[in-house]
N, C-alpha and C positions, 0 to 999 in steps of 0.2 A: 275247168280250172286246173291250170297244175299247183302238183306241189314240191315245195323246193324240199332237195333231197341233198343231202351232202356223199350217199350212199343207196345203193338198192333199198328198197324195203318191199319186202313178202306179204300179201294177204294170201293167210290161206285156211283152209277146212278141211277134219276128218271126220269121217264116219268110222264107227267101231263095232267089234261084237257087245260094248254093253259099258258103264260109266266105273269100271275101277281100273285106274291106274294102275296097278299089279297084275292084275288078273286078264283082264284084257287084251285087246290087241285091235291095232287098226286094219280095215280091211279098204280104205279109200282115202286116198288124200289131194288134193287140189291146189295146185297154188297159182296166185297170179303174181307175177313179177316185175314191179314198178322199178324200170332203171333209171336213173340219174337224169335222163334227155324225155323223164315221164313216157316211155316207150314202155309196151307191155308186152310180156311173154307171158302164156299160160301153160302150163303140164299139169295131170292128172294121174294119177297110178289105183288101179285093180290091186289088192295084195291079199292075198289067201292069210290067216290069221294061225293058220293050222290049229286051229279049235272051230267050234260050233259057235255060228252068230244066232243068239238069245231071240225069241220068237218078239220079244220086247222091240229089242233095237231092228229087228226088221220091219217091223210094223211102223218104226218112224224111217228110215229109210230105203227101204224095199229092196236092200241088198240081201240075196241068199247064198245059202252054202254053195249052192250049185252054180252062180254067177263066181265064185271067186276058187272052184275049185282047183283049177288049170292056171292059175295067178303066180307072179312069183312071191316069195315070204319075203318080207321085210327086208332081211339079213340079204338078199338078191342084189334089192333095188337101193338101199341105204346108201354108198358111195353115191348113185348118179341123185338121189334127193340131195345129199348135201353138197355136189357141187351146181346142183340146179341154184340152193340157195347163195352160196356161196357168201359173201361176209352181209349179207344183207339186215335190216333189223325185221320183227317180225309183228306180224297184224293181223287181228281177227276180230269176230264177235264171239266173245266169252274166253279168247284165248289166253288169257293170264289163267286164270283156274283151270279148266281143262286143257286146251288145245297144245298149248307150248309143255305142263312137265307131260302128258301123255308122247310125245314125239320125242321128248326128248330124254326118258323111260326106251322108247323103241330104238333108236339111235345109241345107248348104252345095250341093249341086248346084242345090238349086231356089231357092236366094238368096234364103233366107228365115234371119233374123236369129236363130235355135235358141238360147237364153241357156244355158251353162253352167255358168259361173265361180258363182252363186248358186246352183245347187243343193245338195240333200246326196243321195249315190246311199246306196243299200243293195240289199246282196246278199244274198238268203235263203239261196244257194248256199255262201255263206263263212259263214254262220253255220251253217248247217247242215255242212259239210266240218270246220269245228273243234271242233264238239260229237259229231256223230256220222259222217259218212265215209260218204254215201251218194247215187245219183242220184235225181231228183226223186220218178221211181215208187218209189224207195225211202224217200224223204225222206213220201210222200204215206203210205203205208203204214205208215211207222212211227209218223207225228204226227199223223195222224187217219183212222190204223185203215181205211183203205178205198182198195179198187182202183183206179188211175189208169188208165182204159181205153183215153182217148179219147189217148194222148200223143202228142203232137207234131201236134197240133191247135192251132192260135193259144189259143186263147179257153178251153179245156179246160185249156192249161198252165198259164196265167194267172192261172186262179179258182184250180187249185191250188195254186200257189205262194202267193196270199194266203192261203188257208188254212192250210198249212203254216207262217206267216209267225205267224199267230195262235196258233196252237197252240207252237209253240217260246216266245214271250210266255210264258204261262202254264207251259210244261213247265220252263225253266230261269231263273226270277223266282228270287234266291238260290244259285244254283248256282253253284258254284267255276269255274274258268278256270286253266288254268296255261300259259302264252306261253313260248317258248322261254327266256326268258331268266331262267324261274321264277317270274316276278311273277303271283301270285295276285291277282283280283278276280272282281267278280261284272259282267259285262260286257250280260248281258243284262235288259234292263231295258225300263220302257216310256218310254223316249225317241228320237226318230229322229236326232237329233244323235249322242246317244252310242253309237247301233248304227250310223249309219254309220261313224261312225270307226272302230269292230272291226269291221266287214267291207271297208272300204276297206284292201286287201293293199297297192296296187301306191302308188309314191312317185314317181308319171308328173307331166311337166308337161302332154303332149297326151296323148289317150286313147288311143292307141295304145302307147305306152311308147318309143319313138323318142328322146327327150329325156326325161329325170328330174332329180331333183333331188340334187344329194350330200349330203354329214352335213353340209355347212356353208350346205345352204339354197339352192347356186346349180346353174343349168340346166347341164347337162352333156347328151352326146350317147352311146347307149347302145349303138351301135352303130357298125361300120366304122374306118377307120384311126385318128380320134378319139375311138372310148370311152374316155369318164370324162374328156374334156377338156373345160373352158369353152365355151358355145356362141360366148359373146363374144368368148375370146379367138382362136376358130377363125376365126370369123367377120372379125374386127381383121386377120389374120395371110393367111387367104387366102379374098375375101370370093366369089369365084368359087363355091367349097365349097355359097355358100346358090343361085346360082343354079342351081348343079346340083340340088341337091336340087327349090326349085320347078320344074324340067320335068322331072321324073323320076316313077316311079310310086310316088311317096308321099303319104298319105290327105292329102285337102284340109286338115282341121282342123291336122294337124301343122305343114302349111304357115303356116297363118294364126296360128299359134303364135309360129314360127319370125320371120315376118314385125312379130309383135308384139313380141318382144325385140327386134329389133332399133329398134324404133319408139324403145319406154320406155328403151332401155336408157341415154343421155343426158339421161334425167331421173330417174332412180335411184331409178323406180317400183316398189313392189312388183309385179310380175305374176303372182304364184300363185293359176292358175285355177277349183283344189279342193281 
């Protein structure tokens, strides 16, 4: 089955030393790259993290220090990833919450210009989690009948999940939906606008969730002595609050988020990112 693409769209996978987005660092990434004529290109990259991969994260991916020592960093290879991607939208399993702000955390270290605010994500994960409720080996198993052996291999998750990706296409074209609040439709369809908005869960301004947005459309802070307060009016009130925040250990993009309200916020820009 193709699908209709107005633009590229990326599925892809990292592996890392370990699950914090500050602290970490990727040492594998994968991508498969669906162009317009549903033609695929795939690249892979080795990246030394220049720290130690946690005996944790090796144990699920069986990447070691000694596999990535000879690797180039990040900061190397950053240019030829983001023209690998080039305006494309982006696709994963679990990739709203991890995969996309971690990448794009790393993409701010090596001071390379990573466009967000124009993409559309999609998650195979959320579409598969609200139709059927299962992990990927299961997800692989269930929507196209065959064993996922090689898991938690870059390039093996990858190919699955677009597979998987295709196959839910075709399995739920016409199929009902009922959303919490009871409203029937049929959500899955072959559009990437209108799928990522049913899998886009989180109502984040930065990809971390740190700051979101309320019912009334403005940045609020999601966390600490201020949740659910005005970024603006925190900020107005006690502007110290944002210094703190940028020397503290929170993820680069939040910062640059954080730094951009405050920018627009005197010219009563819209700034909503995604």
């Amino acid at each position: 089955m193709k699908i209709n693409l107005e633009r590229p769209i990326v599925f892809f996978d990292l592996e890392t030393t370990g699950l914090s987005i500050t602290q970490d660092r990727i040492i594998e990434l994968a991508i498969l790259k669906v162009n317009v004529d549903n033609s695929t290109e795939e690249k892979t990259w080795l990246i030394n993290p220049g720290m130690k991969i946690s005996l944790e994260s090796q144990a699920i991916h069986g990447i070691s220090d000694e596999d990535v020592k000879d690797k180039p960093l990040f900061k190397q290879v950053a240019k030829d990833i983001d023209n690998f991607i080039g305006n494309a939208d982006l696709a994963g399993y679990n990739c709203i919450k991890f995969d996309i702000p971690f990448l794009a955390e790393e993409f701010l270290r090596a001071n390379v210009d990573f466009k967000i605010g124009s993409r559309r994500f999609l998650d195979v994960q959320n579409i598969f989690h609200k139709m059927e409720s299962r992990t990927l080996v299961g997800a692989y198993k269930f929507y196209c009948h065959k064993d996922l052996f090689d898991a938690h291999e870059a390039m093996a998750d990858t190919r699955a999940t677009y597979e998987v990706f295709l196959a839910q296409l075709e399995m739920y074209q016409g199929v009902e939906y009922r959303d919490l609040q009871g409203v029937v439709s049929c959500p899955i369809v072959n559009d990437i606008a209108k799928l990522s908005e049913f899998t886009h869960q989180t109502n984040n301004v930065d990809l971390a969730g740190y700051i979101v947005y309320s019912k009334t459309g403005e940045e609020v802070f999601s966390f600490g002595k201020y949740r659910n307060m005005s970024v603006r009016n925190v900020f107005e009130k006690e502007p110290q609050y944002y210094d703190w925040i940028i020397k503290s250990d929170f993820p680069e993009y939040t910062k640059k988020v954080l730094t951009k309200i405050i920018t627009d916020s005197k010219n009563c820009k819209d700034y909503r990112l995604f």
